[in-house]
C-alpha positions in Angstrom: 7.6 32.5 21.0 7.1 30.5 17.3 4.1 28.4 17.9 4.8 25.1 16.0 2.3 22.7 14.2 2.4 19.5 15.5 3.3 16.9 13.0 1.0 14.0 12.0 3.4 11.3 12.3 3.7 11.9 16.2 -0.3 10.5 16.4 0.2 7.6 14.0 -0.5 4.1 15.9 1.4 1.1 13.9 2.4 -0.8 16.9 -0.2 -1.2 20.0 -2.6 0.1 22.5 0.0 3.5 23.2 0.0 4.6 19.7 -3.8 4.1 19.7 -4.4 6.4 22.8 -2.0 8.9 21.3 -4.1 9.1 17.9 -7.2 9.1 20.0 -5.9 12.3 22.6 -4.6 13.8 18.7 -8.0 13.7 17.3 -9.5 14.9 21.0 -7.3 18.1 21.1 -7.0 18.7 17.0 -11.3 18.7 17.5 -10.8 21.2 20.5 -9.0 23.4 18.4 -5.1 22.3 19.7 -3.2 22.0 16.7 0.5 23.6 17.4 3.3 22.0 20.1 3.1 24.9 22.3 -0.7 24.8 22.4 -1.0 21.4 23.6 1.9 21.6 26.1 0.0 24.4 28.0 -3.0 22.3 27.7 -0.8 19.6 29.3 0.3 22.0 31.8 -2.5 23.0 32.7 -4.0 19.8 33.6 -1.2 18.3 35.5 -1.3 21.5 37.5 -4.8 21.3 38.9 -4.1 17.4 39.4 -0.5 18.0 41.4 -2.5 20.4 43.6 -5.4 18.2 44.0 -3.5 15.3 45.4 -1.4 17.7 47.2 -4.3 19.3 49.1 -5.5 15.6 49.7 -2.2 14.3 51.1 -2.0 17.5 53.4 -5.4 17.6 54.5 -5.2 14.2 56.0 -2.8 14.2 59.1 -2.6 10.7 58.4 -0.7 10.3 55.3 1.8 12.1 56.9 2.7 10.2 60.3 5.3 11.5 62.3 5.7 14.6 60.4 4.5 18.2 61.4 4.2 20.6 58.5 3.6 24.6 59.4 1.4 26.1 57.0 4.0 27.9 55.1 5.6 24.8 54.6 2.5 23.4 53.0 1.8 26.9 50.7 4.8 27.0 49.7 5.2 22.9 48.5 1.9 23.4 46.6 3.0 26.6 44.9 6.1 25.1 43.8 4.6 22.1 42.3 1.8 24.0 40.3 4.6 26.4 39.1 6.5 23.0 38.3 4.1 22.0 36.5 3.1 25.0 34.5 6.4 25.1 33.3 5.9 22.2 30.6 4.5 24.5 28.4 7.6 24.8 26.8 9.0 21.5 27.2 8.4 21.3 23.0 9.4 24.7 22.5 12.4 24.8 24.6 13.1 21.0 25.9 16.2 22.2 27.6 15.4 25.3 29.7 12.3 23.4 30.4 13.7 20.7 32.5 16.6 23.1 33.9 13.6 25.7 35.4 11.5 22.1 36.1 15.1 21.2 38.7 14.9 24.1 40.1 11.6 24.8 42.1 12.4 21.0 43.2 15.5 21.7 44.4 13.6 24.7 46.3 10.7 21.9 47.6 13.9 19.8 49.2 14.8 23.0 51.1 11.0 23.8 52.0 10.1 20.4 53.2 11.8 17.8 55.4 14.2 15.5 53.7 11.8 13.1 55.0 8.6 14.5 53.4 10.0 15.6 49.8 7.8 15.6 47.3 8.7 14.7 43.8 5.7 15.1 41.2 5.2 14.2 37.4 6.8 17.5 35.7 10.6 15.9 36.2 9.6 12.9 34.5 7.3 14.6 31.6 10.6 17.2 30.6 13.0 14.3 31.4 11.1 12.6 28.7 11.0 15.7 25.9 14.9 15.9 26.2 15.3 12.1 25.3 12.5 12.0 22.7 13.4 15.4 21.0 17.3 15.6 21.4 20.4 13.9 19.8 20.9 10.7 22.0 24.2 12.3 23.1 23.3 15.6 24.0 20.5 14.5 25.8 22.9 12.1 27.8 24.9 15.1 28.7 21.7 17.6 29.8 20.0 14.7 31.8 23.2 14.3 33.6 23.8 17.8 34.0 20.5 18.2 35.5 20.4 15.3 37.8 23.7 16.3 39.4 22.4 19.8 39.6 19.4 18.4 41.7 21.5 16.0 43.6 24.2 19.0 44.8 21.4 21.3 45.5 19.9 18.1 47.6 23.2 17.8 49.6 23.7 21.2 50.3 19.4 21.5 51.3 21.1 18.7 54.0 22.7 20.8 55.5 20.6 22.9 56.8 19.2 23.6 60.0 16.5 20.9 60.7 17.8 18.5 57.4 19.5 16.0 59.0 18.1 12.5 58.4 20.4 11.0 56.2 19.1 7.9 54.9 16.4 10.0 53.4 18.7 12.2 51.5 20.4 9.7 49.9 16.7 7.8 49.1 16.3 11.3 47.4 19.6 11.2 45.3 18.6 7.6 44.1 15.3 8.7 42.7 16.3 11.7 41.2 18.8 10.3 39.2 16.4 7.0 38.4 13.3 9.5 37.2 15.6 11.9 35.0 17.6 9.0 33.5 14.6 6.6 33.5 12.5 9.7 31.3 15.0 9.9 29.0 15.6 6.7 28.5 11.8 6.0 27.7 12.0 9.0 25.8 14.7 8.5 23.5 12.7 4.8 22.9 9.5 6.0 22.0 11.2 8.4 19.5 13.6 5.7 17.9 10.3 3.6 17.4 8.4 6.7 16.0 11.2 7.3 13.8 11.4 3.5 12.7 7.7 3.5 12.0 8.1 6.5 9.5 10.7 4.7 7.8 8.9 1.5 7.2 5.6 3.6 6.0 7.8 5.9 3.5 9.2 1.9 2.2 5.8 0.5 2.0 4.8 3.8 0.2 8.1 3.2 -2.0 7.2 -0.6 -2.7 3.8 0.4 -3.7 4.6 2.7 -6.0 7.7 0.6 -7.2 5.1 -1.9 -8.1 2.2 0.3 -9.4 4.8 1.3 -11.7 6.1 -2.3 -12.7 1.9 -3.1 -13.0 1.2 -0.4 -15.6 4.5 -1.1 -17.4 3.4 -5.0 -18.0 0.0 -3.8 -19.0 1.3 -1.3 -21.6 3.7 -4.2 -23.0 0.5 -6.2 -23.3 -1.6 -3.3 -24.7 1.1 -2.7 -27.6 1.3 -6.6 -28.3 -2.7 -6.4 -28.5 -2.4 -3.3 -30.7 -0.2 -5.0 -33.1 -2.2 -8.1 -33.3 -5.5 -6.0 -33.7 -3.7 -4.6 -36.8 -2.4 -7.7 -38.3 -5.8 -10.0 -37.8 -8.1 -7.0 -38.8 -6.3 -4.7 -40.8 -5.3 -6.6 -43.5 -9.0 -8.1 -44.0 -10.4 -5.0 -43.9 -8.4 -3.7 -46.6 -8.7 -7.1 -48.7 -12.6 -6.1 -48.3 -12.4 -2.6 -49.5 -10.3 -3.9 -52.3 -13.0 -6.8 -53.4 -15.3 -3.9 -52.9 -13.7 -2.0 -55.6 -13.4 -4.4 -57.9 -17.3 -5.8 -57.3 -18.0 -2.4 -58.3 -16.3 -2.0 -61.7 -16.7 -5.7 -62.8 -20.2 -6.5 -61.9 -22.9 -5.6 -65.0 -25.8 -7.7 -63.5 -28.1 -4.6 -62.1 -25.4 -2.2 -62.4 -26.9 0.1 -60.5 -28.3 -1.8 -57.8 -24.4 -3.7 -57.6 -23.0 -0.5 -57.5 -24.5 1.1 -54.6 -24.0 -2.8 -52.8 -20.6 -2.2 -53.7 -20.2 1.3 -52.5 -21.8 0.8 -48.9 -19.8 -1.9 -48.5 -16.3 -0.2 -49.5 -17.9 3.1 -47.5 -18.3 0.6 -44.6 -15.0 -0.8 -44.7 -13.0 2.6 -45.0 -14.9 3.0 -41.9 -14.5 0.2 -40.1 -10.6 0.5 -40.6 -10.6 4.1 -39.7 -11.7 3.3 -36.0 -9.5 0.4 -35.7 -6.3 2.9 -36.2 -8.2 4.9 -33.2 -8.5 1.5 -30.9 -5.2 0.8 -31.9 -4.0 4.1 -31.0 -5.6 4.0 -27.7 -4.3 0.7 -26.7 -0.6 1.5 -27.3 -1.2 5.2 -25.3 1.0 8.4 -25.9 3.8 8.3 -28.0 2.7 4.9 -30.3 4.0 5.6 -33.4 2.8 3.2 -36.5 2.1 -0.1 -36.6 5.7 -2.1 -37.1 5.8 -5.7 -38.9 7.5 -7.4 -36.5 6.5 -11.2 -35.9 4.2 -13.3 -37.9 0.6 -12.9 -38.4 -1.1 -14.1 -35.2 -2.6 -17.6 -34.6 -6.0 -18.4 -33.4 -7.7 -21.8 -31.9 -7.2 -23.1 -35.9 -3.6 -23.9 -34.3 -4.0 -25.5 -31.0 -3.0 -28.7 -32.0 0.7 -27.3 -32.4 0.7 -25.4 -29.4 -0.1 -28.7 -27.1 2.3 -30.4 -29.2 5.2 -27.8 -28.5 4.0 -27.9 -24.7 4.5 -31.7 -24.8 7.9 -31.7 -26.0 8.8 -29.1 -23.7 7.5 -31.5 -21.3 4.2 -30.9 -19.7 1.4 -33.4 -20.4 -1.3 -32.2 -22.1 -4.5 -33.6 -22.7 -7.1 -31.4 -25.7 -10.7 -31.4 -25.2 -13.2 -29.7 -27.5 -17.2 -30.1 -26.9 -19.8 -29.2 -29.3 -20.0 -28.1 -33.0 -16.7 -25.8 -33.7 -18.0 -22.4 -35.1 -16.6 -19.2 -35.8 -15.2 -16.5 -32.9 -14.5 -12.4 -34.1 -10.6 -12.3 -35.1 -9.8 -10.8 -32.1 -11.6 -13.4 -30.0 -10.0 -16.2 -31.6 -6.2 -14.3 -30.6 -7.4 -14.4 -26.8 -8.7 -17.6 -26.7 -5.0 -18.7 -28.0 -2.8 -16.5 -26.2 -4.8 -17.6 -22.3 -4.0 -20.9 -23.2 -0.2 -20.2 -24.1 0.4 -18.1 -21.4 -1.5 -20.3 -18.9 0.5 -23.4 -20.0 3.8 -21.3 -19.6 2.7 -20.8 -15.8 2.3 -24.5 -15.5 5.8 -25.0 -16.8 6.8 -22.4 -14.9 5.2 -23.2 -11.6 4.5 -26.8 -11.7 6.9 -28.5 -14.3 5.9 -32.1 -15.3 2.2 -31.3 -13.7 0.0 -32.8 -16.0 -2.4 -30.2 -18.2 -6.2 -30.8 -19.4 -7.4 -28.4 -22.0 -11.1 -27.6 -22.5 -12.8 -25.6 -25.3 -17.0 -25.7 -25.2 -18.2 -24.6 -28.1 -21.9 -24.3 -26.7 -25.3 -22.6 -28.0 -25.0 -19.3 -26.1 -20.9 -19.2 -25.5 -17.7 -20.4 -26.0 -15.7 -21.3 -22.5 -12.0 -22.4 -22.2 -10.9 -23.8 -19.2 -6.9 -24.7 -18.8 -6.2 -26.9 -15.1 -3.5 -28.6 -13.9 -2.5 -30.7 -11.4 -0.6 -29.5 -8.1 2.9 -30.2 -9.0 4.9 -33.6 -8.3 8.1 -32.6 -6.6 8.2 -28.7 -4.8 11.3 -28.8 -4.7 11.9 -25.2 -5.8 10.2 -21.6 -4.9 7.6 -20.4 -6.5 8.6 -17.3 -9.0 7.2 -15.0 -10.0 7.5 -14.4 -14.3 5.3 -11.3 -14.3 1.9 -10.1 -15.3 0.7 -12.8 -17.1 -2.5 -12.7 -15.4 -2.8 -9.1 -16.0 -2.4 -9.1 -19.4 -5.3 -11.9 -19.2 -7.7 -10.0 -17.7 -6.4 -7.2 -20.2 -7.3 -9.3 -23.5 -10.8 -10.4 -21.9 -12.2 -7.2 -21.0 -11.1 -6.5 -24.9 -13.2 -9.0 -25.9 -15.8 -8.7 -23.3 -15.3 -12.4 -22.2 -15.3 -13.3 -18.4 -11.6 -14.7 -16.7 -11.8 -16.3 -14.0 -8.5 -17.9 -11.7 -6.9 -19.7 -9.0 -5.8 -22.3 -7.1 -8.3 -25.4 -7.2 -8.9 -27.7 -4.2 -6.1 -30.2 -4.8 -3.6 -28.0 -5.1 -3.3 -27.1 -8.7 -4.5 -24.0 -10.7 -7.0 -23.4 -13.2 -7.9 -20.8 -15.8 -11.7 -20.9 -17.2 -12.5 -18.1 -20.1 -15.7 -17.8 -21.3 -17.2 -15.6 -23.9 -21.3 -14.7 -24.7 -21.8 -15.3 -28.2 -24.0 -13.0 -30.4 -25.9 -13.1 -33.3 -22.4 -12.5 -35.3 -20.8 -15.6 -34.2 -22.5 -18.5 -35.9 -21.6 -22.1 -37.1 -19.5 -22.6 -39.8 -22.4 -24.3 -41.2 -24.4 -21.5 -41.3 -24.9 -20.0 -45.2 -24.2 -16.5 -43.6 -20.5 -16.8 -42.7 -17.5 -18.2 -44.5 -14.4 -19.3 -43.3 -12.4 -16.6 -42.0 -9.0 -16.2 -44.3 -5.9 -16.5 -42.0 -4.4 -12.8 -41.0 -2.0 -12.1 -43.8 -3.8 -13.6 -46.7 -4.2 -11.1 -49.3 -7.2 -11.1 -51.4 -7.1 -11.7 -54.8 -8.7 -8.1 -56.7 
């Protein structure tokens, strides 16, 4: 006899307090060593059989429970072997859910023709096999065996009937009635718990499906944004970096004051360059992942907070409201800093068109002694008149560009129903004021230096 391994979906508990107990009993016989069908049905067996012939030697022993009725001892041997044999014949209601509830009819047919029609005892093992045919069969064959069965038990009943001492009528046909009820009853219980078992799978292999579809979809978005980022790193810092190492070169033949001192100036600084470019081609590399070939020239170099004026003006004559705040002393952000700062604030007013059109917008840039913070909040919008759509990843790619940058993000809804966007980013000693005699004014990406 194949031993089969019990599957893990059987013990799975998405709906209620059933499917709980059935994980619990799982874990309880997987613990005890009970991992295979067969296994667990002769554990199931066994325990029905000492129960059957514990209530069995109970109702018996009592004269009592049995008024009006006089049982010889054979009759009562005989009931309780029959119902422990009944019962130890589940073992294979798994294995075999079709011979087990033939050979479960018969030692009841033989208890109808041991007992009086009046005293028949019916036990759990019809119901239990009645319920592995509908929960393990095709709905229509197990139609047919149930019915095959339960007219099997019902003829053996009638002709038990007939026989010397079975003559009370009323309790044969009291017998018919709840044969036919317990077999089709099983089954039918059967057959649900398996359609539901079955449904549950489904909906876990969809949520599985939806998860992935989605993971997918996520990293997609956030390679987009890493490949837009990688292009931008190239045009803001690349071409500076190569104006530098050009200057460099030409500081080096041109200058005569201290040659020598103005030459080795001029070669760390051309050394450092070279450098600095070589592991911007590696970041670059990394951010657009396998298979990024070079560096395209597509678009135009990329703007920075110099332009926000036009961006608010192009978002007011698409139609949004905005109002442009900046506090504090403007200074100077890294290149790649002053790209995020502009792209949170384009892509944040795009959600506001998006999600709240005609909201009005307040823009915020803090230029403050230890950081600089953006903050981008508008106001819940007028007339909801439409669903709320989803465009994308916008958020992502956010988050993406601030963790470049090392700056915090923060968003969400705000408590009168509108959303805002706060970035803020530490400044170090690097990032200075304007007015500070140790950095110039940054050249816009794509300006060439003059050699």
């Amino acid at each position: 006899m194949t031993s089969q391994t019990c599957s893990p979906t059987e013990a799975d508990a998405p709906y209620g307090w059933p499917d709980r107990l059935a994980a619990w009993a799982d874990a309880q016989l997987t613990r005890m060593g009970l991992i295979s069908r067969f296994g667990r049905d002769c554990a199931l067996a066994v325990v029905l059989c000492l129960v059957t012939t514990g209530l069995l030697l109970l109702l018996f022993a009592d004269p009592a429970q049995t008024p009006g009725l006089t049982l010889e001892p054979f009759q009562v041997s005989a009931t309780i072997v029959l119902s422990a044999v009944q019962s130890l014949l589940l073992c294979v209601r798994r294995v075999h859910p079709v011979l087990c509830l033939w050979l479960v009819a018969l030692p009841q047919v033989a208890m109808f023709a041991v007992l009086p029609a009046g005293a028949a005892v019916r036990g759990l093992a019809p119901a239990i096999a009645g319920y592995g045919c509908g929960a393990l069969l095709p709905a229509r064959r197990a139609v047919r065996v149930v019915a095959a069965v339960a007219l099997f038990e019902s003829a053996g009943l009638v002709v038990v009937s007939f026989l010397p001492g079975q003559s009370a009528a009323p309790s044969v046909a009291g017998q018919l009635v709840s044969g036919v009820l317990t077999y089709a009853a099983s089954a039918l219980f059967g057959a649900y718990i398996a359609t539901r078992r079955q449904n549950a799978g489904l909906e876990r292999l969809r949520a599985a499906e939806a998860v992935e579809t989605q993971r997918a979809r996520a990293d997609a978005a956030i390679g987009l944004e890493r490949s837009r980022m990688a292009r931008e790193l190239h045009d803001i810092a690349a071409h500076h970096l190569s104006g530098m190492v050009v200057q460099a070169a030409v500081v080096e033949r041109l200058i005569d004051r201290d040659p020598q001192a103005a030459k080795e100036a001029a070669a760390w600084i051309r050394a450092q360059g070279r450098e600095t470019l070589h592991n911007l081609r590696l970041v670059v590399g990394v951010l657009r992942g396998p298979g990024g070939g070079e560096l395209d020239d597509e678009g135009a170099p990329v703007p920075g907070l110099g332009v926000l004026d036009r961006l608010v003006r192009t978002a007011r004559e698409l139609g949004t409201p905005v109002e442009l705040v900046r506090d504090g002393e403007p200074m100077e952000v890294p290149p790649i800093a002053d790209v995020t700062f502009y792209r949170v604030v384009q892509e944040a007013l795009a959600n506001v068109r998006e999600h709240a059109p005609g909201a009005p917008a307040r823009i915020v840039l803090r230029y403050g002694t230890a950081d600089v913070s953006l903050e981008i909040e508008n106001a819940a919008r007028p007339a909801p008149d439409r669903p709320r759509v989803n465009r994308g990843f916008g958020l992502a790619g956010m988050q993406e560009r601030a963790q470049l940058i090392g700056a915090a993000l923060d968003a969400g809804p705000t408590p009168s129903g509108g959303w805002r966007v706060s970035l803020r980013l530490p400044l170090d000693g690097e990032t200075t004021s304007p007015h500070a005699g140790a950095h110039r004014s940054v050249p816009h990406p794509g300006t060439r230096l003059a050699p």
